[in-house]
Phi, psi and omega in degrees: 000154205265171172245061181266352184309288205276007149279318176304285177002293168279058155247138165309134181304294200316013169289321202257150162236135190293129150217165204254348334239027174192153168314127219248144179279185183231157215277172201262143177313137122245153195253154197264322173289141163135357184275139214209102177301144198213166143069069172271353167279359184069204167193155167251114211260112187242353192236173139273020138278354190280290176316309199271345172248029176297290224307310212265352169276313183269344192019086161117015195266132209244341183218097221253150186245013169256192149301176160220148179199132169228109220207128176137140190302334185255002173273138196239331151305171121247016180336287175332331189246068191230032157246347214252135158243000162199136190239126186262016172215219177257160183237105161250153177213135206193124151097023166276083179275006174262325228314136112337310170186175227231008186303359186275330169280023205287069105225021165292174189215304197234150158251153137292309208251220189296143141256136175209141188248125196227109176037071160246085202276030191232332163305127165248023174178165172270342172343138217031012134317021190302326177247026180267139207253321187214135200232130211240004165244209211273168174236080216246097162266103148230126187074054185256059221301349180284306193306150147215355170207216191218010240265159195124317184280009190285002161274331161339088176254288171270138160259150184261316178244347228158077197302156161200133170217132172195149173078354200267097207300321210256349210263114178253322165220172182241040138325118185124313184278359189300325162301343186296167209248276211222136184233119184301247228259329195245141179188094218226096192231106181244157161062005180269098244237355167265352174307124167256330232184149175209048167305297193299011152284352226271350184255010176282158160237134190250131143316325246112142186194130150281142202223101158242126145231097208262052152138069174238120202280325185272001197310127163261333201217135177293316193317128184149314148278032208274349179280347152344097174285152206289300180273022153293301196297123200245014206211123171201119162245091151250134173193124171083030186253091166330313196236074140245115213217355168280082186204016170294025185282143158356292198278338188296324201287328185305307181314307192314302187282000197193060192285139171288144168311135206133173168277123198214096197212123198244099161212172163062022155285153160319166134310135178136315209197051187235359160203174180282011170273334169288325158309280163001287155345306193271312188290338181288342190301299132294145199217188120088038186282005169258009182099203143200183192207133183238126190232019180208157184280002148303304191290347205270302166004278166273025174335302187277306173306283221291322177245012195346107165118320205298128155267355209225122187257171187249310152326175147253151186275103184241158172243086205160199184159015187077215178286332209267351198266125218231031168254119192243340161230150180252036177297336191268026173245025159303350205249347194303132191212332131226162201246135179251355173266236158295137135258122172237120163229142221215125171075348184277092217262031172235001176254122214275325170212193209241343183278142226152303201278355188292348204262344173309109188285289185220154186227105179316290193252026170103140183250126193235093175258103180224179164033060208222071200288010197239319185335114184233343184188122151310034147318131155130316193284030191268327157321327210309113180232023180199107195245344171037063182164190172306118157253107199250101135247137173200153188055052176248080201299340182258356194297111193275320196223150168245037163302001181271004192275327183344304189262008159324108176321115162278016150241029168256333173292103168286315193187136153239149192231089153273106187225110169091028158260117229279317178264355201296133182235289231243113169254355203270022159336176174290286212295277174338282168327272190303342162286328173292319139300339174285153176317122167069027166290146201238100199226142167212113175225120185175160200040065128241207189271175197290145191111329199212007185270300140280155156343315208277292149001259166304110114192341174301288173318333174287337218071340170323328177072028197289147175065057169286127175299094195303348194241035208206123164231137179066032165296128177219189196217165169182121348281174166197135032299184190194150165225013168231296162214177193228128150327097179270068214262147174189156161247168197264135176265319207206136168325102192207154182272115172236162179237140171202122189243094202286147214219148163260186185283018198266334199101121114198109159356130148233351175180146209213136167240102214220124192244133123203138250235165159270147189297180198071202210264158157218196207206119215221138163265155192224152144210132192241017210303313200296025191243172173265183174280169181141212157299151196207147149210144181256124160258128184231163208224140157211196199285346192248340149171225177235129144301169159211141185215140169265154170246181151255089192248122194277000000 
């Protein structure tokens, strides 16, 4: 491991000039009169008897102008130092393995020099630090085997030179640090083998800052550190971080592409995050958060050139362009894999299917197809498994099937509108179908073709049975698929003249059946041997409206 942490240390601050990316808070008021300074050789505290009888040794004294140190096996309190409000050096503690909590210090407020907690393996929390504001050195949590979070610290507002966290076997988050304000120079987070996350970092504001985070086995992700601004940072050691495999953040990407002089050193990580060339990668992975428009088969072309790598657009996607648009395949947007806006295609009157589009996953804000005069099928969407918005077709005079729709989440679906496709006969996808069962659906489907003409159509087709015919029960078709003839079954509640008439996929009549039948069941052969195979639909009518069922004929 490099010694770039600790070679910084000795640099004077006044080298650096600070900045903030937020207004920097100001450390909490404590009022000074009645305090009475003591001790500039500083003490040491090694017994709890030493600890319980400072007050009665120092008598008033409230402010040690040394060092402190607290080291002994037998201290299990600080009761004793519950006068003390400021250490004019540094404050260690260390190697207490009865200490419990840290309630002797609820009125400290400031250390000037390092505080560091060192092997107190019986502590579990920072709990009674309530007024400490300020640590004017480094800030060293190490080897606390006890810790599991950080929680205690919520008055921290500045460390002046330097957070360490290390060794801390038991330590799952750094919950407790979201209030610091401001962290000087530094930042070291080693060995922590229970670290899940460094989310609680995400409010800090760093001076300027060296960053090793070094051997934490479960860390998967940098997030936390995204508020960095990149050219603060003069220092980066990630290494020997096992399952981290996350490390594509803003500032990670700046660096990635333009590493600055220093020590800069990325390996022995997951994929993902084992050099800055594997960042590079990942950052390049998404683009386009103001969106794009692809309106001629050049741009669709260059697409992987203009963008190299990007899979995931961030913007929204339109595709098309009215007459001038000369596109007839979407193949070079294969790498594509999400859209975080819209996707629309629209005007695109030479494109015959959607394939290109396969490896496409997800669609942030609604999938929109319209006025696409060539259009015969949504081949190509068949990854599509999430659209979290509006499913819009309309005006596609050649589209016969959306079946390209099939593996869409129905609770990703706000609402749908099929309208004015001259040819669409077959809607009843999985995706369409389960939206439709589902609850409080917002649907407008009408002027396409039969099969794809109403609600009632599709939701039939579906099996859903919308709209049931009160005097009509158990309508059914059997079998079906089918390759000769077919069993047309329904019950009768009350006598009445019904008609049932079968359709190819065209809308075009092929047998007409006109019945009146006495209630209860019945029961009508079909024989379809002359016709060819394909789509069918049986409609059957009475005084009160229509059923509808697809056939299959093989």
């Amino acid at each position: 491991m490099k010694n770039l942490f600790f070679i910084i240390l000795t640099v004077h601050c006044s080298l650096f000039t600070i900045h903030t990316f937020s207004q920097p808070c100001l450390p909490n008021q404590v009022p000074t009169q009645g305090r009475q300074a003591c001790l500039p050789e500083g003490i040491t505290f090694t017994t709890q008897e030493q600890i319980d009888n400072f007050q009665t040794n120092y008598p008033g004294c409230t402010e040690i102008e040394g060092d402190v140190t607290i080291q002994g096996a037998d201290i299990t309190n600080l009761d004793g130092l519950s006068m003390l409000a400021t250490i004019g050096g540094f404050l260690n503690v260390s190697d207490c393995g009865q200490l419990l909590n840290l309630e002797g210090l609820g009125e400290l407020s400031s250390v000037e020099g390092n505080a560091g907690f060192y092997n107190c393996a019986a502590l579990t929390s920072f709990n009674g630090l309530t007024n400490l504001s300020s640590i004017g050195g480094n800030f060293y949590i190490w080897k606390m085997n006890a810790l599991t979070n950080l929680v205690g610290l919520g008055a921290l507002q500045n460390v002046d030179w330097g957070l360490v966290i290390g060794n801390n076997q038991q330590l799952q988050t750094l919950e407790g640090m979201n209030p610091v304000c401001e962290i000087g120079f530094n930042l070291g987070i080693y060995g922590n083998n229970s670290l899940q996350g460094l989310d609680a970092l995400s409010d800090i504001n760093f001076t300027g800052v060296s960053i090793a985070i070094v051997g934490n086995e479960q860390l998967t992700s940098l997030s936390g550190l995204d508020n960095i601004d990149p050219e603060l940072i003069y220092g980066l050691e990630v290494t020997n971080n096992p399952n981290l495999s996350i490390c594509d953040l803003q500032n990670m990407c700046v660096l990635a592409v333009n590493i600055p002089p220093g020590i800069f050193e990325i390996n022995n990580n997951a994929p993902g995050c084992n050099s800055f060339g594997e960042i590079d990668d990942a950052c390049r992975a998404s683009c386009l958060p103001e969106g794009i428009s692809f309106t001629t088969q050049e741009e669709v072309d260059r697409f992987m050139i203009n963008y190299y790598k990007c899979t995931m657009i961030e913007g929204d996607v339109e595709i098309g362009g009215g007459a001038n648009s000369d596109i007839t395949n979407l193949a070079h947007l294969n790498v594509l894999k999400s859209i975080g806006g819209g996707l629309g295609i629209k005007n695109a009157d030479l494109l015959k299917n959607l394939s290109g589009l396969d490896s496409l996953a997800f669609i942030g804000d609604g999938l929109f197809i319209n006025d696409n005069e060539s259009l015969q099928t949504l081949s190509g969407l068949e990854s599509l498994a999430s659209i979290n918005g509006a499913l819009v077709i309309q005006d596609n005079v050649s589209l016969t099937d959306v079946t390209g729709l099939i593996n869409i989440d129905a609770n990703t679906i706000e609402d749908i509108s099929i309208q004015f496709n001259d040819s669409l006969a077959i809607c009843d996808v999985q995706s369409i179908c389960n939206y439709l069962a589902g609850p409080n659906a917002t649907v407008e489907i009408n002027n396409n073709a039969l099969g794809c003409n109403s609600l009632e159509e599709v939701g039939d087709a579906c099996g859903l049975l919308v709209d049931e015919l009160s005097n009509i029960s158990n309508f059914s078709i059997k079998p079906n698929p089918f390759s000769k003839s077919v069993s047309i079954e329904y019950g009768l509640k009350q006598a009445e003249a019904i008609s049932i008439a079968i359709y190819n996929h065209l809308g075009e009549q092929v047998e007409m059946i006109s019945k009146s039948k006495s209630n209860g069941q019945q029961k009508i052969e079909w024989n379809a041997e002359g016709l060819s195979s394909g789509i069918y639909f049986c409609i059957l009518k009475t005084s009160e409206g229509i059923q509808t069922r697809k056939l299959i004929k093989l």
